[in-house]
C-alpha positions as CSV (number, residue, x, y, z in Angstrom):
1,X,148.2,135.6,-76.7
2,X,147.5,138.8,-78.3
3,X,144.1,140.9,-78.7
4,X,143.2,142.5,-81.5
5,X,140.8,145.8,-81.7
6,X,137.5,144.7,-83.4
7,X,137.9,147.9,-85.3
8,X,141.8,147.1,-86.6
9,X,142.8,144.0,-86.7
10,X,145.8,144.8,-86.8
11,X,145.8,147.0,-84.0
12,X,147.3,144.3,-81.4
13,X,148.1,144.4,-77.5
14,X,149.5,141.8,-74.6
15,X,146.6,140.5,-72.0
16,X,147.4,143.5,-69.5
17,X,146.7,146.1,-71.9
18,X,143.6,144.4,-73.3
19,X,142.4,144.0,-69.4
20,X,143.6,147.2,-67.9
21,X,142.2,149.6,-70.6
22,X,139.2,147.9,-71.4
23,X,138.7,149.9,-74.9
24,X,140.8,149.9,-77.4
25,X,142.2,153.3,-78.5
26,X,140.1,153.1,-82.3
27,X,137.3,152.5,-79.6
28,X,137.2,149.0,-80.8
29,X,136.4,145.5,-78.5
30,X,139.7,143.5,-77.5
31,X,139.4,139.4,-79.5
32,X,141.7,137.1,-78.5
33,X,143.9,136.4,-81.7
34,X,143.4,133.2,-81.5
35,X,140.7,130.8,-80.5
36,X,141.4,127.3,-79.2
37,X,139.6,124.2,-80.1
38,X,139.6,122.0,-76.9
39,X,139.6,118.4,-77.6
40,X,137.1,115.4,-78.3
41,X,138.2,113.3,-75.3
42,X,137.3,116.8,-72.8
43,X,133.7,117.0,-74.1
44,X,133.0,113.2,-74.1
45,X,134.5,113.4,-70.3
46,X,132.5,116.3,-69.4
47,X,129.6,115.3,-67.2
48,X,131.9,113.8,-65.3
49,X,133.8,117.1,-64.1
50,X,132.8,119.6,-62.0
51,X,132.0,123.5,-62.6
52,X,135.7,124.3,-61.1
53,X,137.4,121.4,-63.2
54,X,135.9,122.4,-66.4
55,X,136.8,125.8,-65.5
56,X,140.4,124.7,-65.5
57,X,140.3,123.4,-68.7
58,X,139.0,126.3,-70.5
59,X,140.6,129.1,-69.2
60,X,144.0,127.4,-69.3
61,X,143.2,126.9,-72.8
62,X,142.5,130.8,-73.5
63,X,145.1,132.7,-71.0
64,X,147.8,129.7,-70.2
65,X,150.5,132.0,-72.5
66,X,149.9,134.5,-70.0
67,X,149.0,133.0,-66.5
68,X,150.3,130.2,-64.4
69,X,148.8,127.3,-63.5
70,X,148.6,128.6,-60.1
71,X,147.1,132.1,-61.1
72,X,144.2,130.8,-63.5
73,X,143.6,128.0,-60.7
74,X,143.1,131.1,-58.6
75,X,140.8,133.2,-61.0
76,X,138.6,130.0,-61.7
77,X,138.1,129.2,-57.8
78,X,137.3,132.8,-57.0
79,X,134.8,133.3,-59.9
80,X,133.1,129.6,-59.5
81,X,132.4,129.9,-56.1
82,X,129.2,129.3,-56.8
83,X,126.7,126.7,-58.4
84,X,124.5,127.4,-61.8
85,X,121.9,124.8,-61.5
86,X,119.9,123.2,-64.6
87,X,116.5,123.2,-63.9
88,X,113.8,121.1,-65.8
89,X,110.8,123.4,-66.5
90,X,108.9,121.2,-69.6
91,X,110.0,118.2,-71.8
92,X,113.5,119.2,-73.4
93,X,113.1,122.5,-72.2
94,X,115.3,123.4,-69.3
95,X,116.5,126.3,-67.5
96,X,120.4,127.5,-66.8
97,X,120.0,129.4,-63.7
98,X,122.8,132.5,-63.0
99,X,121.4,133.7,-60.0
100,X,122.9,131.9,-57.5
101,X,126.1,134.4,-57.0
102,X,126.4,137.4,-54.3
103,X,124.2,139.8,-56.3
104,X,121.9,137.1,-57.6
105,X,122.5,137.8,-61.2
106,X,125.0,136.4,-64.0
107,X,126.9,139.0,-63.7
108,X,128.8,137.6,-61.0
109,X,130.8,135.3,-63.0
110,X,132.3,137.8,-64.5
111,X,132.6,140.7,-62.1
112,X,134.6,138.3,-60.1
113,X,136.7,137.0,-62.4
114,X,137.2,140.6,-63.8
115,X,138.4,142.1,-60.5
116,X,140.3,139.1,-59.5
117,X,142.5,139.1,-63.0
118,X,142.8,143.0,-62.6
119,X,144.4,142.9,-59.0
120,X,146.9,140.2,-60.7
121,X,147.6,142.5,-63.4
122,X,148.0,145.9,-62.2
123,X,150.9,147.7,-60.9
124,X,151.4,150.1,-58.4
125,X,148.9,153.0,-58.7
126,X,145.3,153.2,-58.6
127,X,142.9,152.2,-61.5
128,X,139.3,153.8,-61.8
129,X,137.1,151.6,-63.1
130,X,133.9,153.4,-65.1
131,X,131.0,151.2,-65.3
132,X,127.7,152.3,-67.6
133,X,124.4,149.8,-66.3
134,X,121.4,149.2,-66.9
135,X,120.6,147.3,-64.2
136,X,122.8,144.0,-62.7
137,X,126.6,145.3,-64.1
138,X,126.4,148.1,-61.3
139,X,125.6,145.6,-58.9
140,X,127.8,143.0,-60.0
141,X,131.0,144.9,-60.4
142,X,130.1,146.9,-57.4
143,X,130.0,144.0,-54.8
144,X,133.1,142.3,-57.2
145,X,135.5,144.9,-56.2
146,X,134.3,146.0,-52.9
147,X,137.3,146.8,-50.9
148,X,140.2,145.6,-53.7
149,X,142.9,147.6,-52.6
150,X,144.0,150.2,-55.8
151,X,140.9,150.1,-56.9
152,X,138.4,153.1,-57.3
153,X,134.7,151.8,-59.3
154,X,132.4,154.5,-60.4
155,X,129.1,153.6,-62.1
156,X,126.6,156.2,-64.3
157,X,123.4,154.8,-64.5
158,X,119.8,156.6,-66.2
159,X,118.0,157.8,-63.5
160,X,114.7,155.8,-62.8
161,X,115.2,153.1,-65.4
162,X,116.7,150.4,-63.2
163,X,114.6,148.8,-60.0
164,X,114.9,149.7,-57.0
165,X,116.5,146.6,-55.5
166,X,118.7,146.6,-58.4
167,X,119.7,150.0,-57.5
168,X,120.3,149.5,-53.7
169,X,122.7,146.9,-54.7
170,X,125.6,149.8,-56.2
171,X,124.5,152.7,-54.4
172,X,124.3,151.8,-50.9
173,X,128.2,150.0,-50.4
174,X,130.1,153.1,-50.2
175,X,133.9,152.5,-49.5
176,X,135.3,152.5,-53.0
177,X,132.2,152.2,-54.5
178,X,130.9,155.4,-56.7
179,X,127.7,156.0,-58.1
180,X,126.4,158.7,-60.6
181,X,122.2,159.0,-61.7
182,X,122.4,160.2,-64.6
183,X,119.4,162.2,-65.8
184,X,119.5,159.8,-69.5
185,X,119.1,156.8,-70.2
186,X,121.7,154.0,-70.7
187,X,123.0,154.5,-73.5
188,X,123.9,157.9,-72.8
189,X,126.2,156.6,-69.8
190,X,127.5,153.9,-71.7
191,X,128.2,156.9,-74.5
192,X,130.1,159.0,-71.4
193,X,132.1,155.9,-70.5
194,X,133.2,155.5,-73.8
195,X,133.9,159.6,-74.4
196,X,136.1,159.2,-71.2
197,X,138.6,156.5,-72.1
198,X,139.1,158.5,-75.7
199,X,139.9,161.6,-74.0
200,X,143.6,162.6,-73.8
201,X,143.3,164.4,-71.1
202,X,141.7,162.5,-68.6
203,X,144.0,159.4,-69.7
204,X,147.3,161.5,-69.3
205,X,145.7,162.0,-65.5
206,X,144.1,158.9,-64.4
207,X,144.6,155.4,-65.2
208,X,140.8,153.9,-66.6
209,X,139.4,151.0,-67.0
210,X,136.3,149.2,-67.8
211,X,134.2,146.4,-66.2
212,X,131.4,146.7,-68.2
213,X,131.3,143.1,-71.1
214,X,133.3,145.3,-73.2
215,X,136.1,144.3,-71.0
216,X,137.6,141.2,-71.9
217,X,138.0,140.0,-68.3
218,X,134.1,140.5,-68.1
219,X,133.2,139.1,-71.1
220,X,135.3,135.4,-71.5
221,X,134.3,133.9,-68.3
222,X,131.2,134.1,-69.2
223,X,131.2,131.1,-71.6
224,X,132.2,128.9,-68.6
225,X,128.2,128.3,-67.7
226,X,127.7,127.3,-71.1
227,X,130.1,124.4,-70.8
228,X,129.2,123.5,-67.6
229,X,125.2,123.3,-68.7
230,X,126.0,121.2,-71.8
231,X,128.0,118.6,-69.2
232,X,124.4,118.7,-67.0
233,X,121.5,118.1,-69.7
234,X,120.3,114.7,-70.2
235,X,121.9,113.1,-73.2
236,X,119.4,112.0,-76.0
237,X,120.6,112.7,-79.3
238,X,118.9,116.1,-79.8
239,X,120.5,118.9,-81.0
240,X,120.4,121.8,-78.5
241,X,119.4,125.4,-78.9
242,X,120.6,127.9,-76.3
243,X,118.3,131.2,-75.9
244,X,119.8,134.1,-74.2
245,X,117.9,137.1,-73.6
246,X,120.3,140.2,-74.8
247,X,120.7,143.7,-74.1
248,X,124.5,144.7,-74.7
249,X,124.7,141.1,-76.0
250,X,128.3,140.4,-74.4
251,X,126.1,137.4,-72.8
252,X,125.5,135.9,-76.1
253,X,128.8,136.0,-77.3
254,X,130.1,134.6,-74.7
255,X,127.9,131.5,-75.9
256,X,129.1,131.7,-79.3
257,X,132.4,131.9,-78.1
258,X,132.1,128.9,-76.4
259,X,131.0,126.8,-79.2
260,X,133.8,128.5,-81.4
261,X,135.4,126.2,-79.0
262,X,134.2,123.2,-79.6
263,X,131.4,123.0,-77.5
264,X,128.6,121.6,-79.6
265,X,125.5,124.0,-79.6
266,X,123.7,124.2,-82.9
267,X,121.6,127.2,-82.6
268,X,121.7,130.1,-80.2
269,X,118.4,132.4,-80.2
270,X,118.7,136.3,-79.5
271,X,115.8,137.0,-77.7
272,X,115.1,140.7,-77.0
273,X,112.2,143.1,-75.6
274,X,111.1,146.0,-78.4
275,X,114.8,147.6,-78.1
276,X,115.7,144.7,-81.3
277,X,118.5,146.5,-83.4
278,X,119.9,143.0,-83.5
279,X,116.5,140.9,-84.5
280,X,116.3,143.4,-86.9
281,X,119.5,142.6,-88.5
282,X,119.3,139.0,-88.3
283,X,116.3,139.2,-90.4
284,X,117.6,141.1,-93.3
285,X,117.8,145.1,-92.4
286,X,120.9,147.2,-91.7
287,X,122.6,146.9,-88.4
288,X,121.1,150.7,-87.0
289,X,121.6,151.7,-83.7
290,X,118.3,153.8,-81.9
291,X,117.4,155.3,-79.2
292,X,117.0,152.7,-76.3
293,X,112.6,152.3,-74.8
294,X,112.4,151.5,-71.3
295,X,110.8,147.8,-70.5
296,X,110.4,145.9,-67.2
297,X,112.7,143.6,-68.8
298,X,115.0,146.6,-68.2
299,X,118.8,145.5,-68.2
300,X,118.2,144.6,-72.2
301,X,117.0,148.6,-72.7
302,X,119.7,149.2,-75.3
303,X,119.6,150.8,-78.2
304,X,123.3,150.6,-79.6
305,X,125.0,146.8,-78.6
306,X,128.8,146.9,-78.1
307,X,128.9,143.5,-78.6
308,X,127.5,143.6,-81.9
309,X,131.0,143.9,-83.4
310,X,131.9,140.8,-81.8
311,X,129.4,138.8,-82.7
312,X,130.9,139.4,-86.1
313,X,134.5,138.8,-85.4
314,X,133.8,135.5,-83.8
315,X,132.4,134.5,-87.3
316,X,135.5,136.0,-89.2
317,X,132.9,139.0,-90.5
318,X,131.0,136.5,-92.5
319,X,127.2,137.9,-91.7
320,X,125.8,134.8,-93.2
321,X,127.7,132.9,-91.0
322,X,126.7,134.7,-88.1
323,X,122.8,134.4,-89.6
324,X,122.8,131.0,-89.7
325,X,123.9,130.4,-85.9
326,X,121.8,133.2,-84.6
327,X,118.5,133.5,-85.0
328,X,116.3,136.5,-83.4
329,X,113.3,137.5,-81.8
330,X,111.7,140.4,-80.0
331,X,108.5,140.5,-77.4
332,X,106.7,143.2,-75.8
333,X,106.3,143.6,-72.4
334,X,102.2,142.1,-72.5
335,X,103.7,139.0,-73.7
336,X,106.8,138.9,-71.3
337,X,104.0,139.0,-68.6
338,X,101.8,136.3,-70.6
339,X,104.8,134.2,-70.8
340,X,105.5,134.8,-66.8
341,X,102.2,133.7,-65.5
342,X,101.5,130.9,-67.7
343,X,104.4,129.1,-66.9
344,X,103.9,129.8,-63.1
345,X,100.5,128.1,-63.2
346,X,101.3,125.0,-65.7
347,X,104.8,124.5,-64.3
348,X,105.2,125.9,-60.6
349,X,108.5,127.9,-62.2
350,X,109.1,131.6,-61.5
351,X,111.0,133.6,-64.3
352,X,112.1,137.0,-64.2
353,X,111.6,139.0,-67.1
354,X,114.1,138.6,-68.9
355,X,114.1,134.6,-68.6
356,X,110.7,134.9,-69.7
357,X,111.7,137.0,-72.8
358,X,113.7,133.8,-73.3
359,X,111.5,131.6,-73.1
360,X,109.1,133.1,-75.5
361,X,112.3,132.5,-77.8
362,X,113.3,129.1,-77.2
363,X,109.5,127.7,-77.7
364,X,109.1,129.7,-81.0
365,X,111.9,128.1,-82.1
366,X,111.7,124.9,-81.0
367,X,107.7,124.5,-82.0
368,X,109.3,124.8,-85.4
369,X,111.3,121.5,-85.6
370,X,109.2,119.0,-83.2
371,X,110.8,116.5,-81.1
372,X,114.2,117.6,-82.2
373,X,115.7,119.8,-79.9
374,X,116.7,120.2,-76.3
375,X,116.6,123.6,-75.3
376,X,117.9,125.9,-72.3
377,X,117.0,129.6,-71.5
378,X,119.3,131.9,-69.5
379,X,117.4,132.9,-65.5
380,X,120.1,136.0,-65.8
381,X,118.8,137.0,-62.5
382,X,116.5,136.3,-59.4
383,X,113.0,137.3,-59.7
384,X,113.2,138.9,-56.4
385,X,115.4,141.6,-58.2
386,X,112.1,142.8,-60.5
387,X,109.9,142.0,-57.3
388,X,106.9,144.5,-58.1
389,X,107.1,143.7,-61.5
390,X,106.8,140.1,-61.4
391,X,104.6,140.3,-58.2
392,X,102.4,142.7,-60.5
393,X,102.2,139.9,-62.9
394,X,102.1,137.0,-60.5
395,X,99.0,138.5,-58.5
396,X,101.4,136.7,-55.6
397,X,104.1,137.9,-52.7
398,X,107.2,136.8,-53.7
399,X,109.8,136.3,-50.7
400,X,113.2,137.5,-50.9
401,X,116.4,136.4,-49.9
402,X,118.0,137.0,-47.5
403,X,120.5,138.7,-49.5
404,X,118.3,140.6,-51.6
405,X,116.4,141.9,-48.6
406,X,119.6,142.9,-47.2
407,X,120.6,145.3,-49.7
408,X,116.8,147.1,-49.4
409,X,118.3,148.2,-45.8
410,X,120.9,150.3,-46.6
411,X,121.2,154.0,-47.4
412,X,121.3,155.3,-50.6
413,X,124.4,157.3,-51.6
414,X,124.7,158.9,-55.2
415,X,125.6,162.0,-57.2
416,X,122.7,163.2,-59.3
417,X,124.2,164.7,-62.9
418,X,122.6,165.6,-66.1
419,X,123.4,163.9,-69.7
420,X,126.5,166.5,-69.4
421,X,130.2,164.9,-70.0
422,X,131.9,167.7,-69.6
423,X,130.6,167.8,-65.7
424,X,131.4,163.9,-65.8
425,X,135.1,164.8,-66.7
426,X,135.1,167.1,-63.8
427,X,134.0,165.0,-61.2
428,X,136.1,162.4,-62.4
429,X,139.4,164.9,-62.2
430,X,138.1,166.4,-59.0
């Protein structure tokens, strides 16, 4: 299989070079060339599979040209070592749950899948791998390639725009584990990340990489949950509608990605807080990156999506296309805390705030076509991870995990930098 750069299609590199490089040299998102259709007998088979057995059959369908049997067995087992539980929350409205990994967000999936294929793939030598987050990459890449031999991870992140737990999570592992406050916010360390892999210099050095969902071997494994919630809902002949709350939006291309597939979802909703480039486009205007606006639904802060561009390549370029799957929506914190406490006290459910941005999505939608719809939101992440914000708007303790409390013990190590890539570079070659 070969990958194309989203910015020249005919730009075209081998798996390794997608994976190991991350960004294509035109700056441009590796697509796999081609996209396979799996077959009617899988999805009428489906619920009877499990997470790992449908993770088989997809990902030998996408990467079987390039791995064996016995490596994607490998990558699937390592990355689905977890569950991702549907949960009823109201009639046909259910919730796909992505919390239940290491860092307790969804990121997990592909973090470990990421470093797992990259420790297949690399050759002798060390690869740095430069991560921009707003909030649950750091984490998730962080604890994904703690300890991989080769491997060095250094992650920028704006300076007091990501919680605290969130925070401890990246910053207090040390080993081969980096991490750089940046005094920005996130799109000006996603905008240094990207600066770094185009610049000559630093490349004829070091070898870089990415882990961030611009990164291939982040962003396809996250279809897997999608195919493994359709083989858990209920079957009664509605069509189903999946909303995903987006930020870079790699999450909801992953969906779409998935039902290129095959897998039949008939509406995805892009839900957003007030950063809603996207929303805005769906409805009409010009696609116009701006200046992300901090929110407690923090990890969907961003201003200029690199996973816009694949959003459009899935659909060939066709924007009506794309418009017609995709629908959009933005809400404002108020309502994201509305949306949190009513469904605490008419369900018993606790969403963070991103599911809840989510939610506010799905029943918009669905209150427009009664009765016909089944519906899942994405729980990207535990609510113990936004703990004084959804506390705040719970008026309740919330108690965390064990593994969440965990993280709060440890010592927090960092290197504090201005919105300066110049003095990135240097730490980077020193």
């Amino acid at each position: 299989m070969k990958y194309y750069s989203t910015n020249n299609p005919n730009h075209k590199v081998d798996l390794k070079e997608a994976v190991i490089k991350g960004l294509a040299p035109d700056q441009g998102l590796y697509m796999p060339e081609k996209i396979p259709v799996l077959n009617s007998d899988f999805f009428s088979n489906i619920h009877k599979l499990s997470f790992k057995e449908i993770g088989y059959k997809v990902i030998s369908a996408l990467f079987s040209e390039d791995l064996s049997q016995d490596q994607i067995k490998a990558l699937v087992d390592h990355t689905l070592d977890f569950d991702a539980p549907v949960v009823p929350v109201e009639q046909d409205v259910f919730t796909l749950e992505l919390f239940h990994g290491p860092t307790l967000a969804f990121k997990d999936f592909g973090a470990r899948f990421c470093s797992k294929l990259m420790s297949m793939l690399q050759d002798k030598g060390a690869i740095k791998v430069l991560v921009a987050t707003s909030g649950d990459t750091g984490s998730a890449v962080a604890n994904g390639f703690l300890g991989v031999e080769g491997v060095e991870v250094v992650i920028l992140y704006p300076s007091g725009k990501v919680s605290e737990l969130q925070e401890k999570q990246f910053t207090t592992l040390g080993e081969n584990i980096h991490a750089i406050e940046i005094e920005g916010v996130f799109d000006d360390c996603q905008k240094m990340v990207k600066e770094a892999f185009l610049d000559p210099e630093l490349n004829s050095k070091l070898l870089l990489t990415s882990a961030n969902s611009i990164n291939i071997a982040r962003w396809i494994p996250q279809c897997l949950y999608y195919f493994y919630a359709y083989s858990r809902l209920p079957k009664e002949n509605k069509k189903l509608a999946f909303s995903v709350p987006s930020g870079n939006f790699g999450n909801l291309a992953a969906g779409i990605l998935a039902e290129r597939m095959g897998l039949p979802i008939d509406m995805f909703i892009a839900a957003t807080n007030v950063n809603k480039v996207v929303p805005d486009y769906l409805s009409g205007q010009a696609f116009a990156p701006k200046p992300s606006i901090q929110t407690i639904s923090n990890s969907m802060d961003v201003g200029n999506p690199s996973n816009f561009y694949r959003l459009l390549a899935l659909f060939g370029g066709d924007e009506e296309k794309l418009k017609e799957k995709v629908q959009g929506c933005f809400y404002t914190d108020e309502s994201t805390k509305e949306a949190m406490v009513n469904v605490k006290a008419q369900t018993g459910y606790t969403m963070d705030p991103h599911g809840a941005v989510a939610y506010l999505g799905l029943k918009a939608f669905m209150d427009k076509y009664p009765d016909t719809y089944q519906g899942v939101f994405l729980e990207t992440a535990h609510p113990g991870k936004f703990r004084s914000t959804v506390e705040d708007a719970l008026g309740e303790a919330l108690v965390l995990p064990e593994r969440l409390a965990a993280f709060m013990e440890g010592e927090k190590k960092v290197t504090f930098m201005e919105n300066d890539y110049e003095q990135f570079k240097k730490y980077l070659l020193g």
